[in-house]
N, C-alpha and C positions, 0 to 999 in steps of 0.2 A: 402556310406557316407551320402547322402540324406536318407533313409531308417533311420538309426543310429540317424539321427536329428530328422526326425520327431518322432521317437519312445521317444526320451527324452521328445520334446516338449510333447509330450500327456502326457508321464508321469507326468511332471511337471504341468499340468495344471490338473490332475484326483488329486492332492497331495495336490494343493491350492484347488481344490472344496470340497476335504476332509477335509482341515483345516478349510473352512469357514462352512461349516456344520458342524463341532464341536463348533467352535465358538458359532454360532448363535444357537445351540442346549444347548450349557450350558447356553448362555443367557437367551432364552426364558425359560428355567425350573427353575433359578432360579427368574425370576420374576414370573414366577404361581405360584413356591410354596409360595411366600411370603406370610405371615401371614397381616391380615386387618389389620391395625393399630385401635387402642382402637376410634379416634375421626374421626374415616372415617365413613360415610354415610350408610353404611351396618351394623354399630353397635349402630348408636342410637335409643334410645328407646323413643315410643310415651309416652309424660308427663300421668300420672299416672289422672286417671277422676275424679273429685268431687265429692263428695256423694252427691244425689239428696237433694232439700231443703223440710225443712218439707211442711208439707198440710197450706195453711193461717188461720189464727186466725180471723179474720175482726168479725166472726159471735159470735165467745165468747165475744171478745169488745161489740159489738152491744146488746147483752143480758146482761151484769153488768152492765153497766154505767146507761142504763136509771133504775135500779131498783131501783140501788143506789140513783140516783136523784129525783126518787119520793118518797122514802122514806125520806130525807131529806126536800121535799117541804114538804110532810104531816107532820112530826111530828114538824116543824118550826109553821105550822097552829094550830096545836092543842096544840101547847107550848103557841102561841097568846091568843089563847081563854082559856085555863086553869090558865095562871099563868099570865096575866095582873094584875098587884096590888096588888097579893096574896105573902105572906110570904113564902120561900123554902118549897119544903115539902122534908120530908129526906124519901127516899126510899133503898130494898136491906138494910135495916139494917144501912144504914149509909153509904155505899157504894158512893151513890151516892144521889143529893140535887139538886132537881127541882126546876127552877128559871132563870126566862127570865130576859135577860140583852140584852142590843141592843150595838152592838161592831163596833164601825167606823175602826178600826185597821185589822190587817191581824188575819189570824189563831190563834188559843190560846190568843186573845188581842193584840197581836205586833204590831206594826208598829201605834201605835195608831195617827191619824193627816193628816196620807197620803193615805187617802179614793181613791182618784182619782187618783192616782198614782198605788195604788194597783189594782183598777179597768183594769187600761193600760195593766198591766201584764198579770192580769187574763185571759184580751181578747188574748193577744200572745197566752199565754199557750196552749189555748183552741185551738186557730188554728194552731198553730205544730203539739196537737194531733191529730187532725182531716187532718193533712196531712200526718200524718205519719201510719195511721190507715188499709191501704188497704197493709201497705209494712209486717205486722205484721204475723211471722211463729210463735211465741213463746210463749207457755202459760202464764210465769210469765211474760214476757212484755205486754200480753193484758190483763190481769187482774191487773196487777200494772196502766199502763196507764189508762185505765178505771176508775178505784177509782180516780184519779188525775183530769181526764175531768168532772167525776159526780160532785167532791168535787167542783172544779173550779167553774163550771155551776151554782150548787147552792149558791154560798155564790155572786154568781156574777147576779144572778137574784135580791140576795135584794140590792146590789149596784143600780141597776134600776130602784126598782120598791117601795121601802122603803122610808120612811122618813128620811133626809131632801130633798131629788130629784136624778134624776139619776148622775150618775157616783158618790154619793156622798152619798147615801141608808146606813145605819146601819146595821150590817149581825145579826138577830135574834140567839141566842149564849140563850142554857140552862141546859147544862148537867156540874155542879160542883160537880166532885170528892172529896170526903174527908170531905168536908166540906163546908157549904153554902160562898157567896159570893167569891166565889175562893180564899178562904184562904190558900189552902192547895194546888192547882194547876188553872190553867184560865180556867175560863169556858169556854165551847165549843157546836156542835154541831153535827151532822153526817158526814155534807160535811167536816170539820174539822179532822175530824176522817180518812175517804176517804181519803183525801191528806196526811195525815200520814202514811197513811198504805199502800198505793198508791207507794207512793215515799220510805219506806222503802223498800217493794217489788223488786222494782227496781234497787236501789242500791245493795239490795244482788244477782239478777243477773249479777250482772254490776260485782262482786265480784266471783260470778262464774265461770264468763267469757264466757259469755250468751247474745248475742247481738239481737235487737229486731226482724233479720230474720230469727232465729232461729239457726243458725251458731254459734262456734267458735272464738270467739275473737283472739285465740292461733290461730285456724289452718288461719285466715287473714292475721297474721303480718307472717308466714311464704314465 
């Protein structure tokens, strides 16, 4: 009778160690095989790298602006001593009509009255450029800003140094297209020209979507 007992018991206890070994066998296989899930920690991926920035521009800046500004002082001088007192001379066929006028106003004659006002400006302009000139990857941002600093520079030297006194100087203006005494468009001058074309420059990169590090305006706002 004892022998018949313990024989059960072991049996009953080899039957539960076999069930729990099943158990715990189909457990653990079906959590290894489980597949990662998409947002677990083994499946994401390192953010994808930026393309390196271009090389900097500071030294194309450094070589237009001042060419540009000395060519605007010189021919400003030589416009002084040529055409003080003298009658247009029409050059180019007609093209264009030499003839110094002394311009209190902005660019092209505008803003005629607010000498000193314009002056104010001028000096910002020139020190935005001049901080923003070392940040410069982009060719047409450093040849557009360039023409804009020469133009500024120059027409802001005869604010200074011109009659009737500083911040308050006349911008020497003598390039009339078309026709003598600006009939046909305002007379101007180089630096005039430079901020024209400066600032056009700029704008169509600005339309490219060409910003002045040379980067992608598109791949920023992403």
């Amino acid at each position: 009778m004892s022998d018949e007992t313990s024989t059960d018991t072991g049996s009953d206890i080899a039957s539960d160690t076999e069930v729990d070994t099943e158990v715990d066998t189909g457990v653990n296989t079906e959590v290894d095989t489980e597949p990662d899930q998409p947002g677990g920690t083994d499946s994401a991926q390192p953010p994808p790298a930026e393309p390196p920035l271009p090389p900097r521009r500071g030294w194309l800046f450094a070589l237009v602006a001042p060419v540009v500004l000395i060519a605007d002082i010189v021919t400003k001088i030589v416009a002084v001593n040529a055409l003080e007192g003298e009658p247009p001379v029409r050059v180019l066929g007609g093209l264009f009509y030499l003839q110094l006028v002394r311009n209190p106003g902005a660019a092209f004659g505008m803003a005629t009255g607010m000498t000193w006002l314009l002056t104010v400006i001028a000096i910002a302009v020139v020190v935005a450029i001049i901080w923003i000139m070392p940040k410069l990857r982009s060719i047409g941002w450093a040849i557009g800003l360039a023409l804009v600093l020469a133009g500024a520079l120059g027409n802001l030297i005869d604010r200074f140094l011109r009659e009737p006194g500083p911040l308050r100087g006349h911008v020497v203006d003598f390039l009339s297209p078309f026709a003598p005494n600006g009939d046909a468009f305002p007379v101007f001058n180089v630096a005039d020209s430079a901020i024209v074309c400066g600032g056009a420059l700029i704008v169509l990169m600005a339309l490219l979507g060409r910003d002045y590090d040379g980067r992608s305006t598109r791949d920023k706002t992403r």
